[in-house]
Every structure is written in structure tokens, then in C-alpha cells.
C-alpha positions in Angstrom: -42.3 -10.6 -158.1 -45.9 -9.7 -157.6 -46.4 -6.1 -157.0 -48.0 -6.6 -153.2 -44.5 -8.1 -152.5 -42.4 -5.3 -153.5 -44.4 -3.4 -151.2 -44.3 -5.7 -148.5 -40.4 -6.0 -147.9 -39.4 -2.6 -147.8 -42.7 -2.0 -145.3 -41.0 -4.7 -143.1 -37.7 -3.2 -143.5 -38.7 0.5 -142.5 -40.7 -0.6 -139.5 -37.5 -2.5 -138.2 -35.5 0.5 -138.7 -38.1 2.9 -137.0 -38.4 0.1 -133.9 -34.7 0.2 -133.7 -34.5 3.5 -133.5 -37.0 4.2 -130.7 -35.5 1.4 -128.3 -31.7 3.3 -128.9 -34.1 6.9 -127.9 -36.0 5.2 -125.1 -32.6 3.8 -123.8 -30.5 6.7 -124.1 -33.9 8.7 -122.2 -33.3 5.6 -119.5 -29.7 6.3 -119.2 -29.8 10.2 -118.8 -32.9 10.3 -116.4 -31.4 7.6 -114.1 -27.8 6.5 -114.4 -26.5 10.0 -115.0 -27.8 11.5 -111.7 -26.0 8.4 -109.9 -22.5 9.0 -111.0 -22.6 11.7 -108.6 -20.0 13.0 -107.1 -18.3 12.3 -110.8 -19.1 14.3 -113.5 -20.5 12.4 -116.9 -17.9 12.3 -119.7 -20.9 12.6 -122.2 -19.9 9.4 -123.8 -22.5 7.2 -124.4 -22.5 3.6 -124.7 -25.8 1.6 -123.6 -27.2 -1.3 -125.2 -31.0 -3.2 -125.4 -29.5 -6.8 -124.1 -31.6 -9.8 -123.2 -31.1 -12.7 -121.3 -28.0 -15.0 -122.5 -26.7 -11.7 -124.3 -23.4 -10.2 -124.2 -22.1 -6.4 -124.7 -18.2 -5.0 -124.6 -17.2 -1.9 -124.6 -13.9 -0.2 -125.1 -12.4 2.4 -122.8 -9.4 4.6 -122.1 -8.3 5.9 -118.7 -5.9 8.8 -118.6 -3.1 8.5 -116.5 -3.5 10.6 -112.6 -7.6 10.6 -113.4 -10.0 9.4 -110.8 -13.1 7.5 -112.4 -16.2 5.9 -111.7 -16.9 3.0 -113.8 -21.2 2.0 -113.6 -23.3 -0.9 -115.1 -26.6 1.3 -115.1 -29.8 -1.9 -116.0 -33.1 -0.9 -116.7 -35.5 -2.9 -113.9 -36.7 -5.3 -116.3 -33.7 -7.2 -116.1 -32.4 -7.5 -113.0 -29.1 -7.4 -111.9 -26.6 -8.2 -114.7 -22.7 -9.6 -114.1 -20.4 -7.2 -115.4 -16.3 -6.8 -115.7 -13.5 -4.3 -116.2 -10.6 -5.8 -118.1 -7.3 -4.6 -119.1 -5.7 -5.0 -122.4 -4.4 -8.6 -121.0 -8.1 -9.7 -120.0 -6.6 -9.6 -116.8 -9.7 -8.9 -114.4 -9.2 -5.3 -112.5 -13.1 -5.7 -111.2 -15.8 -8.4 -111.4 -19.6 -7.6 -110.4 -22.0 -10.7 -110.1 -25.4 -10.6 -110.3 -25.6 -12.5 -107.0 -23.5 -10.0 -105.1 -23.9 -6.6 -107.3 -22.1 -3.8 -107.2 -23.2 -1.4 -109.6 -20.0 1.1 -109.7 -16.3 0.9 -109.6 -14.1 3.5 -108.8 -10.6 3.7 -109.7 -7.1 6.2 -110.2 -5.5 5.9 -113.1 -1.8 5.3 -112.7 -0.8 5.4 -116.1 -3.1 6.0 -119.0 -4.6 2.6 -120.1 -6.9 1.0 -122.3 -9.4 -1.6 -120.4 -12.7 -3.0 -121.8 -16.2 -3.4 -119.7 -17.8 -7.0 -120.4 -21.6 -7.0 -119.1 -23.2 -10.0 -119.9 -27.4 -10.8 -118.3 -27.5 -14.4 -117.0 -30.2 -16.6 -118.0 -33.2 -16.8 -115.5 -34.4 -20.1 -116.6 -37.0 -21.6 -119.3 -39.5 -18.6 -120.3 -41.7 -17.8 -123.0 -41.4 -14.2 -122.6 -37.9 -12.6 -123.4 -37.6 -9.2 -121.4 -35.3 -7.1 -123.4 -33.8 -4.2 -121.3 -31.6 -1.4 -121.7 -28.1 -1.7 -119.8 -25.9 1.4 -120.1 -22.0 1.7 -119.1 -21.6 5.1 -117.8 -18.0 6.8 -117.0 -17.7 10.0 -114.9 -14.5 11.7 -113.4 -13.7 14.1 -110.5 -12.7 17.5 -112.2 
């Protein structure tokens, strides 16, 4: 292997790593500045989950509610991408709450009977044929009333 080559992989390597790195920064800045201020009256349980999704893309996240806890579930999107479809599950996939992008509803509140596991499925619909992809950040934010 040439010696320009073995300096040209790892080059590409780091800067994917460093470009990662700043759009999981820049997203957890986006999350904190404006999804964590709209929880309110619920307080933030500090867990973080927040992905950079594009068009066609799908994120899941996993979840547990504790049993006589009121919560506020919230699909947080940066502007970029519009209004995404999103879902709260239960361990059956049976569907507790369904959000579409054509009739949004960007937070979900619920009391916990019994403590559960549920999942959060946000998927960002495809707006057509484009030769740009918008990448945004979408975050899944939790609070509860103390």
C-alpha cells in the first residue's frame, strides 16, 4: 500500500468520527435550549435520547414508566424537518398514542397505573423526490410531576 494511502484512510476515518461527534453536541445543544423548557410543568428526567434522522428514517426508543407517576412523553424535531409521525407502544406493540405528521401533537401525557415498559417509534415521512437530504435532530424527551 502506497504510503499516501495509509495516510489517507485513517484521515477519512477521524474526520467521520469528529463530524459524528459534533451533530450528537449540536443535537443535544438543540434538545436542551428548546425541548427541555417545553416539558414544563414536568420536570426533565435528565435522560437523553435524541437522534440526527432524515427523511425515510426510523428511531425507537425504550422506556419504563413507574407505576402511580404522571409523565409527559414529547417528540421534540429540529425545524428542518418538519413534523415527524411518532408512537408510544407497549410491550404488545399495542398502540397507547399515535401522533401524525398531518395532525401533530407534539406531547403525550399519561399516569402510570402499574409500572410498564413501552417503546417510542418516531419515524420522518418522505417529502417527495429531492436532491438535498435535510438531516435533523429529533429528540424524545420524558419529564414527570414531582
Amino acid at each position: 500500500m502506497p504510503y499516501r494511502n495509509r495516510l489517507v484512510r485513517p484521515a477519512f476515518l477521524a474526520a467521520a468520527v469528529v463530524l459524528s461527534l459534533t451533530a450528537s453536541a449540536q443535537c443535544r445543544s438543540f434538545a436542551k435550549n428548546k425541548c427541555v423548557p417545553e416539558l414544563a410543568p414536568y420536570k426533565f428526567n435528565e435522560t437523553f435520547n435524541a437522534a440526527q434522522l432524515a427523511p425515510g428514517e426510523e428511531a425507537e426508543v425504550s422506556l419504563t414508566f413507574y407505576s402511580g407517576q404522571d409523565y409527559r412523553v414529547m417528540v421534540c424535531t429540529h425545524p428542518i424537518l418538519g413534523e415527524v409521525n411518532w408512537k408510544l407502544v407497549d410491550e404488545n406493540n399495542k398502540v397507547i398514542f399515535e401522533s401524525l405528521a398531518d395532525e401533530p401533537k407534539h406531547h403525550f401525557d399519561l399516569k402510570a397505573a402499574n409500572t410498564v415498559p413501552m417503546k417510542v417509534v418516531v419515524w420522518v415521512p418522505n417529502k417527495g423526490s429531492s436532491a438535498m437530504v435535510h438531516v435533523g435532530c429529533v429528540a424524545i424527551m420524558v419529564g414527570f410531576k414531582e
